[in-house]
C-alpha positions in Angstrom: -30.5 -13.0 -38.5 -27.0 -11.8 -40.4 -27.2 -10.9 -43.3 -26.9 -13.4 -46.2 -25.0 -10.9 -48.6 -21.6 -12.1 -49.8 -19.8 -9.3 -48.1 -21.6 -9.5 -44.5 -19.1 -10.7 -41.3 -17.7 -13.8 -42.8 -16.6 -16.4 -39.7 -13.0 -17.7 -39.8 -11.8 -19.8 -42.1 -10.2 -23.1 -41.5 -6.5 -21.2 -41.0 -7.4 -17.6 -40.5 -7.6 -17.0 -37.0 -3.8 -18.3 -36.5 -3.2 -16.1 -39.5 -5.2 -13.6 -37.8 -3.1 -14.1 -34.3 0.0 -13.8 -36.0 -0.8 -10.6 -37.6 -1.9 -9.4 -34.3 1.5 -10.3 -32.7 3.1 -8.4 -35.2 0.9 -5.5 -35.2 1.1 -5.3 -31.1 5.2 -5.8 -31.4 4.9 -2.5 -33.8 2.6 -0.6 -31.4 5.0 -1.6 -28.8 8.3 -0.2 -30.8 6.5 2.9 -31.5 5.6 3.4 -27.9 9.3 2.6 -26.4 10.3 5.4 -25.7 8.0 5.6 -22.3 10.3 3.3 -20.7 12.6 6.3 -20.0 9.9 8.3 -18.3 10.6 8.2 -14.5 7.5 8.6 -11.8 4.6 11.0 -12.2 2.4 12.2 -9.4 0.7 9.2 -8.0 3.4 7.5 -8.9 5.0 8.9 -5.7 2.5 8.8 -3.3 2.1 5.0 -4.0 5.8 4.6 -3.7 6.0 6.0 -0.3 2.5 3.7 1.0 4.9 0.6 -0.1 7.8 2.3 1.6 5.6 2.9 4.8 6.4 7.0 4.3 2.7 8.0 3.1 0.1 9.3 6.2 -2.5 5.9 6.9 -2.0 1.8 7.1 -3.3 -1.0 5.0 -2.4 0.2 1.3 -0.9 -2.6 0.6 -1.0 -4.8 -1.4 -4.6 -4.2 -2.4 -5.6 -0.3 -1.5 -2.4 1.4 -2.9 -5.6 4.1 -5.0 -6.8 4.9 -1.3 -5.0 8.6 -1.4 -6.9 10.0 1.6 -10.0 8.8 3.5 -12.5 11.5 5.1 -12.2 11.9 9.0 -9.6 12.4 11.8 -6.9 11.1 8.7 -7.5 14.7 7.0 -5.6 16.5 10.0 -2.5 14.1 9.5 -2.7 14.0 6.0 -2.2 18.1 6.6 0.3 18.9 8.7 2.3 15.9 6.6 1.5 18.0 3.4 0.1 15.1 1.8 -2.9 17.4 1.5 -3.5 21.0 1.0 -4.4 23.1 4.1 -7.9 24.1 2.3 -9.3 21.1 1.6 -12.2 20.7 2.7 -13.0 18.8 6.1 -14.7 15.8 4.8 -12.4 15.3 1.7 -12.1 11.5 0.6 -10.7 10.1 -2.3 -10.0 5.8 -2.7 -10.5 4.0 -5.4 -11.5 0.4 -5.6 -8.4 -1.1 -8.0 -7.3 -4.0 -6.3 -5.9 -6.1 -9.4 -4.4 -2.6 -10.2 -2.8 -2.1 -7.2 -1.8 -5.6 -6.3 0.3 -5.6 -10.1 2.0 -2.2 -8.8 2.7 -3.8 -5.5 4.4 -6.6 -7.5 6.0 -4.2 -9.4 8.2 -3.0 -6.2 8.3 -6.3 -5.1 10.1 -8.5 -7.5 12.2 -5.4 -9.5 12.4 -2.6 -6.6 13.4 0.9 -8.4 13.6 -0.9 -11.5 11.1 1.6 -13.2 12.2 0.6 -16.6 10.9 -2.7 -16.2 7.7 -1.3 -14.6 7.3 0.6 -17.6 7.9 -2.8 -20.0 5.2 -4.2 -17.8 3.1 -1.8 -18.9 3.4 -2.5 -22.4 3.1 -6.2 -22.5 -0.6 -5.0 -21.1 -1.0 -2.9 -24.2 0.2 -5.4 -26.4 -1.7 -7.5 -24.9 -5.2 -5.4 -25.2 -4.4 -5.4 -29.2 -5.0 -9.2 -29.0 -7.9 -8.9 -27.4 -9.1 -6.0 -29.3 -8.8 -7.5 -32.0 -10.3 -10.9 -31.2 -13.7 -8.8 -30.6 -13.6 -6.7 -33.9 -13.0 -9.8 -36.1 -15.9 -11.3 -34.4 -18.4 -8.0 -34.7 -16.8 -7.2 -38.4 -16.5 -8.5 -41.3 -12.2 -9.5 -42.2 -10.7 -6.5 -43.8 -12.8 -3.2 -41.5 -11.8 -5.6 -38.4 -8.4 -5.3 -39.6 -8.3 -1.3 -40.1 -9.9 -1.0 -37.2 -7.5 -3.0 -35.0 -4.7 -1.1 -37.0 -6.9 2.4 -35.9 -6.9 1.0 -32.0 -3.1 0.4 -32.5 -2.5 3.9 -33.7 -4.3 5.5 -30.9 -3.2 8.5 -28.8 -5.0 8.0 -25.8 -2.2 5.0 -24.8 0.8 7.8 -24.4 -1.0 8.6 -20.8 -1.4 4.9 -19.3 2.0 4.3 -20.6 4.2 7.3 -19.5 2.2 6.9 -15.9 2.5 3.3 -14.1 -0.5 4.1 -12.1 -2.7 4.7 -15.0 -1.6 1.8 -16.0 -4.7 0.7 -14.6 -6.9 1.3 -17.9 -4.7 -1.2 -19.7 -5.9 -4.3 -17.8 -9.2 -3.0 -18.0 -9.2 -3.3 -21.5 -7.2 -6.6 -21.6 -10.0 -8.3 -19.6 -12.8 -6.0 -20.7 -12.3 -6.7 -24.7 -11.7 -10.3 -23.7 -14.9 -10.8 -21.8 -16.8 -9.2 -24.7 -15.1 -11.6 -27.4 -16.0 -14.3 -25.0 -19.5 -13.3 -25.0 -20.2 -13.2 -28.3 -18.3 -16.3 -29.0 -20.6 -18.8 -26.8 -23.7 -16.5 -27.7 -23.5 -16.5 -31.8 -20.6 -19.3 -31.9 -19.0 -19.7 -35.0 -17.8 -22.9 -36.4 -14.7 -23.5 -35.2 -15.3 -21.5 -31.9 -13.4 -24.4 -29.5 -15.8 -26.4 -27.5 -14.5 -25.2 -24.5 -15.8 -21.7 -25.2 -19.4 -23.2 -26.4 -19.7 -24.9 -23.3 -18.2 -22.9 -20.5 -18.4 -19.5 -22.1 -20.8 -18.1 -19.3 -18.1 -18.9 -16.5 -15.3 -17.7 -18.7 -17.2 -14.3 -19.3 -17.5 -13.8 -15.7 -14.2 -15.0 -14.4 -12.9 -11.7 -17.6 -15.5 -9.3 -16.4 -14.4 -9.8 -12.6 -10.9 -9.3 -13.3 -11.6 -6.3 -15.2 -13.9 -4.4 -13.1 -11.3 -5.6 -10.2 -8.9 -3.5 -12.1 -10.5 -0.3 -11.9 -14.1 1.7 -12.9 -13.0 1.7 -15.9 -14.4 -1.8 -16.2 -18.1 -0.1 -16.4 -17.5 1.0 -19.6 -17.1 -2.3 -20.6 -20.3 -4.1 -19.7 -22.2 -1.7 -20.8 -20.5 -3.3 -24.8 -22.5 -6.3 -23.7 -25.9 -5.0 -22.9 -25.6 -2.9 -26.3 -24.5 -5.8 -28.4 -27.3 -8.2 -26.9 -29.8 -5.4 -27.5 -29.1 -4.9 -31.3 -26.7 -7.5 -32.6 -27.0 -10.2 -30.5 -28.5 -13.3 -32.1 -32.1 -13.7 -32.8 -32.9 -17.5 -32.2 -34.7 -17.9 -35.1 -36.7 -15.0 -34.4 -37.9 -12.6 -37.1 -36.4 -8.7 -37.9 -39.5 -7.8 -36.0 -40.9 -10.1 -33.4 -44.2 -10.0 -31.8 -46.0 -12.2 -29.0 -44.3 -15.3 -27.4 -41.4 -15.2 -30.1 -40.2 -11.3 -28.5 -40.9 -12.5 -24.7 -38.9 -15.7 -25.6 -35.7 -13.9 -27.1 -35.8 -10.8 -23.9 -35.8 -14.2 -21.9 -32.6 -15.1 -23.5 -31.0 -12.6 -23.6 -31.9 -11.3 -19.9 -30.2 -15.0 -19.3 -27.0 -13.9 -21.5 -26.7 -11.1 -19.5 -26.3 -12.5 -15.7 -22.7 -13.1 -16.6 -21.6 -9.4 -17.1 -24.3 -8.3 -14.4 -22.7 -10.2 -11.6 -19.2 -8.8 -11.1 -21.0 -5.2 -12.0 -23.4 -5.6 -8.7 -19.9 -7.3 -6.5 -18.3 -4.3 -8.0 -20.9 -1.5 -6.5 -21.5 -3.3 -3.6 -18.1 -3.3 -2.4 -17.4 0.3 -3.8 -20.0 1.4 -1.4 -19.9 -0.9 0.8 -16.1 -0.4 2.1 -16.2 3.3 1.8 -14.9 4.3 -1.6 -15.6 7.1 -4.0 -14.7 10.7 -4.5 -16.0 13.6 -1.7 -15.0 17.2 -1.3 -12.7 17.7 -4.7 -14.2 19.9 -7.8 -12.5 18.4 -10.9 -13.4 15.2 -9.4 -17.2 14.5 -9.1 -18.4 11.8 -7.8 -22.2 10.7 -9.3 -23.2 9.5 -5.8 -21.9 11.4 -3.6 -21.8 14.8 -5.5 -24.5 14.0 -8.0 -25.4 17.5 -9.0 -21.5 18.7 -9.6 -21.4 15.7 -11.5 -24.3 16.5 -14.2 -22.8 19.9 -14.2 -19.3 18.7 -15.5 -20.5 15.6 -17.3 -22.5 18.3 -19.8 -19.1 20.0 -20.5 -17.1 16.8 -20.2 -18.9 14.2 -22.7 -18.7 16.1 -25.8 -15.1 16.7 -25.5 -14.9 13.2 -24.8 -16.8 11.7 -27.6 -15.3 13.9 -30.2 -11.4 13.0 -28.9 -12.9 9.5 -29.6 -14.2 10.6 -32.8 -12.2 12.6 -34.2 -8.8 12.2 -32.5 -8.3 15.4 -31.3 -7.1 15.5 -27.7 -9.7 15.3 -24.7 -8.0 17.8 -22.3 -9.0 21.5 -23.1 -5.4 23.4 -22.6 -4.3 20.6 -25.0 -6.9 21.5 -27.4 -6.8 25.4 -27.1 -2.8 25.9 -27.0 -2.5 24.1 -30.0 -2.1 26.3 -33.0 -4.5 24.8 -35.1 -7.2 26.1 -32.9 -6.2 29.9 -33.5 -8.8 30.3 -35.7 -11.7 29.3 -33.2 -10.1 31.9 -30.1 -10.4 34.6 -32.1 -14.1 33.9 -33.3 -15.1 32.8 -29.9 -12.3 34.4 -27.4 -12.2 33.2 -23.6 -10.3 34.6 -20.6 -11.4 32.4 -17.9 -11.0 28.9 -17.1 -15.0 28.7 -17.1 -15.1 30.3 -20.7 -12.4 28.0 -22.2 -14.4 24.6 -20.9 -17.8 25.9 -22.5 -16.0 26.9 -25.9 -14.3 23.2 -25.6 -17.4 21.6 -24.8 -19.3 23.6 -28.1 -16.4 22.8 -30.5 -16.8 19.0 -28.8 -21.1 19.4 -29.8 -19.8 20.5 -33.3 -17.0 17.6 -33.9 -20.5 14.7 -32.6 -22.8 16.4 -35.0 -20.0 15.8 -37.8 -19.6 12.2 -36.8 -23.6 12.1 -37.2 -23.1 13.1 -40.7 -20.6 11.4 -41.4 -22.2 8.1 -40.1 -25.9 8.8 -41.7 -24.0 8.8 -45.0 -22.1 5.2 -44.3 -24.8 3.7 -43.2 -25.9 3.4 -46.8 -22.7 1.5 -48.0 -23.3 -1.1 -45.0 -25.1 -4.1 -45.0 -27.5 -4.8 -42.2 -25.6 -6.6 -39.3 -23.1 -4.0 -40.0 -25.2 -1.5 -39.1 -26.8 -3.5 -36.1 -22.7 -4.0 -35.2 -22.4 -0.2 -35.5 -25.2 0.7 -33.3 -24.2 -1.4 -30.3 -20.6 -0.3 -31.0 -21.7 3.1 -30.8 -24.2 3.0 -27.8 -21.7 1.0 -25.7 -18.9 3.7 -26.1 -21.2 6.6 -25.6 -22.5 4.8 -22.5 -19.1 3.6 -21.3 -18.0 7.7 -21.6 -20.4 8.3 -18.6 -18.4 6.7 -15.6 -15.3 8.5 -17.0 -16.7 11.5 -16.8 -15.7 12.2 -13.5 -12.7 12.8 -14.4 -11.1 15.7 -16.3 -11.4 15.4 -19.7 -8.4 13.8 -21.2 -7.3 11.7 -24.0 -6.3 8.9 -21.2 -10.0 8.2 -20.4 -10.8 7.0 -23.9 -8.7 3.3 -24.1 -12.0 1.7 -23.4 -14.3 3.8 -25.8 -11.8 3.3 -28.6 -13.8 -0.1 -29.4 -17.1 2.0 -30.8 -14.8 5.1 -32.1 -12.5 2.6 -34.3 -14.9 0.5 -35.4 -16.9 3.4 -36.7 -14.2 4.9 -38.3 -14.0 1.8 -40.1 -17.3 1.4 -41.3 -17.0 5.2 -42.2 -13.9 4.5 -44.6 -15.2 0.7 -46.0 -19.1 2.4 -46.5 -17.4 5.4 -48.2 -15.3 2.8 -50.6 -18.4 0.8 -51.3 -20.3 3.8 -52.3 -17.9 5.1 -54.6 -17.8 1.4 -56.6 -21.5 1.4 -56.3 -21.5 -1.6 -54.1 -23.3 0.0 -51.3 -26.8 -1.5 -50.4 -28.8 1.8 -50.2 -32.6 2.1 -48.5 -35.9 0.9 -50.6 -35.9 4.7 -51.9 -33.0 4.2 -53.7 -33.2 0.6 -55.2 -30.2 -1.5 -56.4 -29.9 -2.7 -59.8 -31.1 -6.1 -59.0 -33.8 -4.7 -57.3 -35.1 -2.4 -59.9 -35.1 -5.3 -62.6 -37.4 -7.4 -60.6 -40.1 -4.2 -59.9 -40.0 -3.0 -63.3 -41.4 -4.5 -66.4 -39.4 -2.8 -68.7 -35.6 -3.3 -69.5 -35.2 0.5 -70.5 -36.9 1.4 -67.4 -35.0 -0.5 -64.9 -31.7 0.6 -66.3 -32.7 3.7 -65.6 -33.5 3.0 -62.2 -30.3 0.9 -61.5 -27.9 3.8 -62.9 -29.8 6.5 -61.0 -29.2 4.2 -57.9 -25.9 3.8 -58.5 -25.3 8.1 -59.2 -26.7 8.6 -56.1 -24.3 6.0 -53.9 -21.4 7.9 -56.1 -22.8 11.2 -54.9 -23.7 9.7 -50.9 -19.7 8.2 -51.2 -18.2 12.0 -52.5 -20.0 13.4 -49.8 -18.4 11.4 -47.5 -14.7 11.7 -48.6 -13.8 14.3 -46.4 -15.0 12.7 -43.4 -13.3 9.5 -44.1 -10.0 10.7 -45.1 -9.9 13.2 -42.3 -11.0 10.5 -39.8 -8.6 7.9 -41.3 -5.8 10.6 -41.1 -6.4 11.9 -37.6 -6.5 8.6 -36.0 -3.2 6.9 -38.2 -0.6 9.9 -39.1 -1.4 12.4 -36.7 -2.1 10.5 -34.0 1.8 8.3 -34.1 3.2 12.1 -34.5 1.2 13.3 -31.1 2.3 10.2 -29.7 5.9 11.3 -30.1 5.5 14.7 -28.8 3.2 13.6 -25.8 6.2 10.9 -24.7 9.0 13.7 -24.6 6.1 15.9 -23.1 5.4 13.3 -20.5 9.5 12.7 -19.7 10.3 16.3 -20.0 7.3 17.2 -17.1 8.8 14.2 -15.0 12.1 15.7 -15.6 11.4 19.3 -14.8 9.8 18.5 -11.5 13.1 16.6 -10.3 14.9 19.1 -11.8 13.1 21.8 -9.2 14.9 19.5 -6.6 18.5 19.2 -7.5 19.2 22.2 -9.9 18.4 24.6 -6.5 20.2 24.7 -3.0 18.0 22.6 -1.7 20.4 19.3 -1.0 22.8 21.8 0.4 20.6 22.1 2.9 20.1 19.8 6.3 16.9 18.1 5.6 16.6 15.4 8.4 13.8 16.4 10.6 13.0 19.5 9.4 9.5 21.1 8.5 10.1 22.2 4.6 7.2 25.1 3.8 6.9 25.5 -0.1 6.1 29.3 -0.5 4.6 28.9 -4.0 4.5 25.5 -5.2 3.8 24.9 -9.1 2.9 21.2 -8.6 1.6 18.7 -7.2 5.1 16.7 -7.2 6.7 19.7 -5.6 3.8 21.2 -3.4 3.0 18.1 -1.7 5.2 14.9 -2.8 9.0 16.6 -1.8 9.7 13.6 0.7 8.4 11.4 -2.0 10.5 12.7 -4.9 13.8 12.6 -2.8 13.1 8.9 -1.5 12.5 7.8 -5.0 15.4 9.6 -6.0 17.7 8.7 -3.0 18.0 11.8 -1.4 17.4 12.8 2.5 13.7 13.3 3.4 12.5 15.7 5.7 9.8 15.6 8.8 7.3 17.4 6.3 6.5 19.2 3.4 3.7 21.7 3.1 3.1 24.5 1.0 0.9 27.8 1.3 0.5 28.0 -2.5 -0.3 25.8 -5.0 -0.2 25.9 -8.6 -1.5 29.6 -8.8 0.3 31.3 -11.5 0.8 34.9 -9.5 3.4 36.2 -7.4 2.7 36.9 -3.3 2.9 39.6 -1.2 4.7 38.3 2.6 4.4 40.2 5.7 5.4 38.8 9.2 3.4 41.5 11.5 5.1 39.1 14.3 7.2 36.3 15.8 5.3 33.6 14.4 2.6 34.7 11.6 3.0 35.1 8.2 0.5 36.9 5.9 0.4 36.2 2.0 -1.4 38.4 -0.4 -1.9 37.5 -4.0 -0.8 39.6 -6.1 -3.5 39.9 -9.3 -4.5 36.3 -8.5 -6.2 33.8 -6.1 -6.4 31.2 -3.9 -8.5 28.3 -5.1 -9.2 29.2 -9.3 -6.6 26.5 -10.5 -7.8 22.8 -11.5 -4.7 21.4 -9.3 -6.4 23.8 -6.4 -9.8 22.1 -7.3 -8.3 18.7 -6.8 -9.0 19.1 -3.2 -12.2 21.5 -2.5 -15.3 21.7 -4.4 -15.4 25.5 -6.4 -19.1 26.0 -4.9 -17.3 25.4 -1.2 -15.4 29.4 -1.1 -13.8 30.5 1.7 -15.0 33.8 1.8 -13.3 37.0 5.1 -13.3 34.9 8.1 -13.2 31.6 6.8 -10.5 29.2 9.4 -8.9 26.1 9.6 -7.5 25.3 12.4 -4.3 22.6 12.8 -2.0 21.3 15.2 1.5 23.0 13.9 -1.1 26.2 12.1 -4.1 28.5 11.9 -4.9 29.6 8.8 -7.5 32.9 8.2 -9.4 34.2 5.3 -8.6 38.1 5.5 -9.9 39.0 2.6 -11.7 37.5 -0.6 -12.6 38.2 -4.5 -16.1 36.7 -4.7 -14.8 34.0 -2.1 -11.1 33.3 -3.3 -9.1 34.5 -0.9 -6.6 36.6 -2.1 -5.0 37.5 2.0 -4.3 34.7 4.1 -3.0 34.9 8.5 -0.9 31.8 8.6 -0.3 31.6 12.8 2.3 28.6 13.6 2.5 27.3 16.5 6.3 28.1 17.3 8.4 31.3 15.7 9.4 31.1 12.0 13.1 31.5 13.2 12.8 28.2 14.3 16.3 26.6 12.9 13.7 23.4 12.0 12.2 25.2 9.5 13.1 25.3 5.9 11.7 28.0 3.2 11.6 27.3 0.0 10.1 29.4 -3.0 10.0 27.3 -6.9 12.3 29.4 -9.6 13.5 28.2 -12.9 16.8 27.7 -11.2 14.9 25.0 -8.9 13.6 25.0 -5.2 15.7 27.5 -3.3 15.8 28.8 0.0 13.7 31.9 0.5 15.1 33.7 3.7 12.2 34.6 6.4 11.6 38.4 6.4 12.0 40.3 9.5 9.5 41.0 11.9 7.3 43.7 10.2 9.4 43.4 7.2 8.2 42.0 3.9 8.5 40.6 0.8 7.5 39.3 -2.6 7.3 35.8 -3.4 7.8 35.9 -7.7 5.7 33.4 -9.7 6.0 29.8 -9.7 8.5 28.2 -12.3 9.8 24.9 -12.5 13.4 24.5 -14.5 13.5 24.4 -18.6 15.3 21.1 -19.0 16.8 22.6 -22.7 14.6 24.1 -25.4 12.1 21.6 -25.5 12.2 18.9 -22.9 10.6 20.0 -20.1 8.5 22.5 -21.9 4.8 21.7 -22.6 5.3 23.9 -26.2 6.8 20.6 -28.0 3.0 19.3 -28.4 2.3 22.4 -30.4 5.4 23.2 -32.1 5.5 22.4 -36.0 9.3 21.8 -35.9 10.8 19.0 -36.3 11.8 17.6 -32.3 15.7 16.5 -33.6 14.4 12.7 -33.6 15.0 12.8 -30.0 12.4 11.0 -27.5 12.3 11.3 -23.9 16.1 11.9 -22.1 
């Protein structure tokens, strides 16, 4: 049962939860106005591709309204999605990535529908979901906590980092209605399980259905979603009610409260089994890709990432520190751990990542064994499903690349935490804290001991030792509390000009070159070294969007590697490429489509309908010499060269036959000093108070 102690969870008062959703409203219009800014930030990535399904312009049928995440199914669709350029020409055979989003994808459908180009707007759709995912965060905290930790923690949640991602990218938007419904469904659970007394009668009696109609739309929304139920099995396992049933029930009273529970839980459980069942059912998940693995279908690549992936995770919950290791290992403030632990290769940079994550949980620990003695007990039952859930909930993100985006959902357990850390510390240091039998309160020592003299005794040694237990835990809480407020509005800032000036860049690469003086109508564009994504694979995207003539196809022999490239046409139609000091295949965006175990070692082929592509020679199976044969000469007037420069996409004039040349690195154009340059997340000057364009 709660505890009885005066500062326990207190239920609203009479007024309070108006007062409560008025605060919120001004919190979440705050959040918002901090957050403004991303309404400048034009498409990103998938942003395009989803674009062109609505425009009919992206390889495949049926995206819309519901399937606009389906990027590429496995099967006879690789081959087109190929010779488009949609897809690399080494991924691998079988490659398949959909994702089940539905309610995502319909709401981005809409998007186009009712305000077509209006991206601004898309963006200030995005936020009213944020703003809205306060409310409902912090309907659940006030129910878990008690009035004044609900509030910091809501105020933590509002603060957070990991919203500059879904914000600045409409189709990550995806996380924000997964928290909207996810955090509601939650609240709604605990309200028509451990009602309080002005919970509406509504909610007492039809808070099953209304749980399940919330936890529907937010698995509908996106994977994400699994992170949620698992809030509600954690809650009903350690601070759900007890029915009258003792701290440590034995015999019928135990079987009758799992029965209860187990009967709390069928509304969560539902949509979770609808949810698998169609993911496997109609064919989604992720196959073929490295930086993507799938549980099911690549189960062992999985457990292999998820080992490096989940501390990094947890401590950008913890700890505020961003998720994504370049982010992490660029920044300045990690100088000090690259030169005690150096790393040269990608592989090296994840496991020191994943060691300084281990390091940042094990201070959380400590930090959270010392709070526990300034909270009272269903506090610290609160804590523990708090805690299990997001630790839980990190697991289906995992598949992902580690990044402060995934963590929206987990921020529920991380904030509330925090909270408890900062209130606990406070309590301790006034000596309020309710410490274990070893070290007795006041009260309690005057009842055990006989003697006056004695029992002050006792009571002031209890109380040095919850001054000491709260000095101890200073540090921790004012470097929590200061990560998660301060320096998470400043990385905010820079991450929204990051975000814009990256969007920028790679439109930049198509109109600061010669590319639109160039016929492009039904022409076969081949990207010599493409730096991204957005202008490897997406160039017919990026000029619809932007308004510009589209060509037949885009494909590039290169993409993302960060060498230059030997060319030599030995005849009419073949081209051969040589790295020079690099590879094919050792980049994450490389990795994206083909598993690192899959190599392509001399002799590997793929074979196409406009190409043949050969492996001629490999470092430790990357190729680093490639025989591109086309199927008609390279003089061909339908062809368009391009190579990436700083200057933008220019054309690259076709060597001779048995002539060469060099290809030079892949750039993308400097939009000023800062904009468009990933160094204005790590640079200590001040930005000019400018945000994105």
């Amino acid at each position: 049962m709660p505890s009885a102690h005066p500062l326990a969870r207190e239920p609203f008062a009479r007024d309070e939860r108006v007062r409560w959703l008025i605060a919120l409203f001004v919190l979440a219009i705050a959040a918002v106005a901090v957050r403004w800014p991303a309404v400048q930030i034009g498409p990103l990535s998938d942003d395009y591709m989803q674009d062109a399904m609505i425009a009919g312009l992206y390889p495949g049928a049926h995206y819309v309204p519901f399937d606009l995440y389906a990027f590429a199914r496995s099967g006879a669709s690789v081959t087109p999605h190929v010779e488009q350029g949609t897809l690399p020409w080494f991924v691998e055979a079988n490659f398949h990535g959909a994702v089940l989003r539905p309610l995502s994808s319909l709401l981005l459908w809409l998007d186009h529908v009712i305000a077509p180009r209006s991206v601004r707007l898309w963006h200030v759709h995005s936020l009213l979901w944020f703003a809205a995912s306060i409310f409902a965060f912090g309907l659940c905290a006030r129910r878990m906590l008690p009035r004044w930790p609900a509030a910091l923690a809501v105020v933590l949640y509002a603060c957070e980092a990991a919203f500059d991602s879904p914000l600045g990218w409409l189709a990550n938007r995806c996380v924000l209605i997964c928290a909207v419904f996810g955090f509601a469904a939650i609240w709604a659970h605990i309200e028509w399980r451990q009602p309080d007394p002005d919970t509406p009668t509504w909610l007492r009696r039809h808070g099953p259905v209304v749980e399940l109609v919330l936890m529907t739309l937010c698995l509908a929304a996106g994977e994400y979603g699994l992170g949620v139920v698992v809030y509600v099995f954690a809650w009903e396992l350690f601070a759900g009610p007890r029915d009258g049933v003792s701290e440590r029930p034995s015999g019928p009273t135990k079987l009758q409260r799992l029965r209860s529970s187990a009967r709390a839980l069928v509304p969560a459980t539902i949509p979770v089994l609808g949810y698998l069942a169609c993911h496997q059912l109609l064919g989604y998940g992720t196959i073929g890709a490295d930086v993507y693995a799938d549980p099911i279908n690549s189960p062992r690549a999985w457990f292999e990432w998820a080992q490096l992936r989940l501390p990094k995770l947890a401590t950008g919950a913890l700890w505020a520190v961003p998720a994504s290791t370049i982010e992490v290992f660029r920044h300045p403030a990690a100088q000090w751990w690259n030169e005690l632990w150096p790393s040269d290769t990608p592989a090296q940079f994840h496991q020191a990542h994943a060691t300084f994550g281990r390091i940042g949980v094990a201070l959380a620990a400590a930090a959270l064994a010392l709070a526990r003695f300034g909270l009272h007990d269903d506090e610290r039952r609160t804590l523990r499903a708090a805690l299990l859930g997001a630790a839980l909930g990190l697991l289906p993100v995992s598949v992902a690349p580690a990044h402060s985006r995934l963590l929206v959902v987990a921020q529920l357990g991380a904030c509330v935490a925090i909270s408890l850390i900062v209130f606990g510390c406070g309590r301790l240091l006034l000596g309020r804290g309710r410490p274990e039998s070893s070290l007795p309160s006041a009260n309690q020592s005057t009842k055990a001991s006989a003697s006056g003299r004695e029992a002050l005794a006792r009571a002031e040694k209890s109380l040095l030792v919850q001054r000491v237990l709260g000095v101890a835990l200073v540090p921790f809480a004012a470097a929590m509390l200061w990560l998660h407020t301060v320096e998470d509005l400043k990385w905010t800032r820079r991450y929204l000009i990051h975000l814009d000036g990256m969007q920028a860049s790679n439109v930049a690469a198509f109109t600061e070159g010669d590319l639109l003086d160039q016929e492009l109508a039904g022409r076969d564009v081949i990207v010599m070294n493409g730096p991204s994504q957005s202008v490897a694979m997406y160039g017919p995207f990026v000029l619809h969007v932007n308004g510009m003539p589209v060509p037949n196809s885009w494909r590039s022999l290169a993409l993302g590697g960060d060498h230059p490239i030997w060319v030599f046409r030995p005849s009419d139609k073949v081209l051969e490429l040589a790295a020079i000091r690099g590879a094919w295949l050792q980049t994450a965006g490389e990795l994206f489509f083909r598993r690192s175990d899959r190599l392509l070692p001399t002799g590997s082929t793929f074979d196409y309908p406009s190409v043949k592509i050969e492996v001629l020679a490999d470092d430790g199976g990357n190729p680093t010499r490639l025989r591109f044969s086309f199927s008609r000469s390279l003089d061909d007037p339908s062809f368009l060269f391009l190579i990436s420069t700083r200057n933008g996409l220019m054309q690259w004039d076709i060597p001779p036959i048995e002539g060469s040349k060099t290809v030079p690195r892949p750039r993308l154009p400097y939009l000023g000093s800062r904009v468009g340059n990933r160094d204005v997340l790590f640079t200590a000057d001040d930005v000019g108070g400018r945000g994105p364009k």
